[in-house]
C-alpha positions, -999 to +999 in steps of 0.1 A: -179-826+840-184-813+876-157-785+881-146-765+851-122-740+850-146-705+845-175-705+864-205-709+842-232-685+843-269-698+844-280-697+814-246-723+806-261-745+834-293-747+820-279-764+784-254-783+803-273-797+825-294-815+799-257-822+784-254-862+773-223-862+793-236-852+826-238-891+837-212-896+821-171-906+838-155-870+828-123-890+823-136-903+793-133-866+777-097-861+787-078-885+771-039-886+778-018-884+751-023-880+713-024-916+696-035-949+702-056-957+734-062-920+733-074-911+700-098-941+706-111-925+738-116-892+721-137-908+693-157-923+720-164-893+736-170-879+708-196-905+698-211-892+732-212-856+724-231-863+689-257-879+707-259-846+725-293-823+723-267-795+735-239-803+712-236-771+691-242-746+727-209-770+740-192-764+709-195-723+713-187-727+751-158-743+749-145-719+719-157-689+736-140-698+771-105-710+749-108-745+762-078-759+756-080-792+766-105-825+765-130-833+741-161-809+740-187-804+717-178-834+697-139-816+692-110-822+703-079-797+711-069-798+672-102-793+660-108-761+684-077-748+674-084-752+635-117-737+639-105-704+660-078-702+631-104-703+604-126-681+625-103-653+629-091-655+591-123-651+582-125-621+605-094-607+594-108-609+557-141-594+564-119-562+583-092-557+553-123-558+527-139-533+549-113-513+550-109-517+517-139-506+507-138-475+529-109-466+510-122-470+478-159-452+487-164-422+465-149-388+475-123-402+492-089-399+479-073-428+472-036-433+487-007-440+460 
């Protein structure tokens, strides 16, 4: 995990480097391909990452910076992707009931 795309600020080099997969070969978290011999090196990074003390600060990271690639925070690409998608439902949920809401609030007209 030496060079990563973004520069991380300090305060992401302080969790990552007590990160199990500091020692680790960074190969091991970029598997090529999607099957076979690669969806058994993602579990076993995986395994690595939920050993992690910093698991769950990973996890954000690498959701927060869009990584797109590689396993991190115990996830892989598909897992990142399905939790961004639920994420952002979520979000667009919470702003249509707020708006909602707003609509509805007394002493506002209410649009036919």
């Amino acid at each position: 995990m030496d060079q990563l795309d973004i520069a991380p600020d300090a305060e992401t080099w302080q969790w990552l480097s007590r990160a199990a997969c500091v020692d680790a070969d960074p190969e091991l978290f970029f598997p090529v391909g999607e099957s076979g011999p690669a969806n058994e090196q993602a579990e076993r990074a995986k395994q690595v990452c939920h050993g992690c003390p910093v698991e769950k600060q990973c996890l954000e990271w690498a959701l927060n910076t869009n990584r797109t690639s590689g396993v991190w925070g115990g996830t892989d690409e598909e897992e990142r992707r399905k939790l961004r998608r639920r994420h952002d439902r979520r979000r667009s949920a919470q702003g249509t009931q707020a708006r909602t809401r707003q609509q509805s609030a007394p002493g506002r007209s209410r649009r036919p």
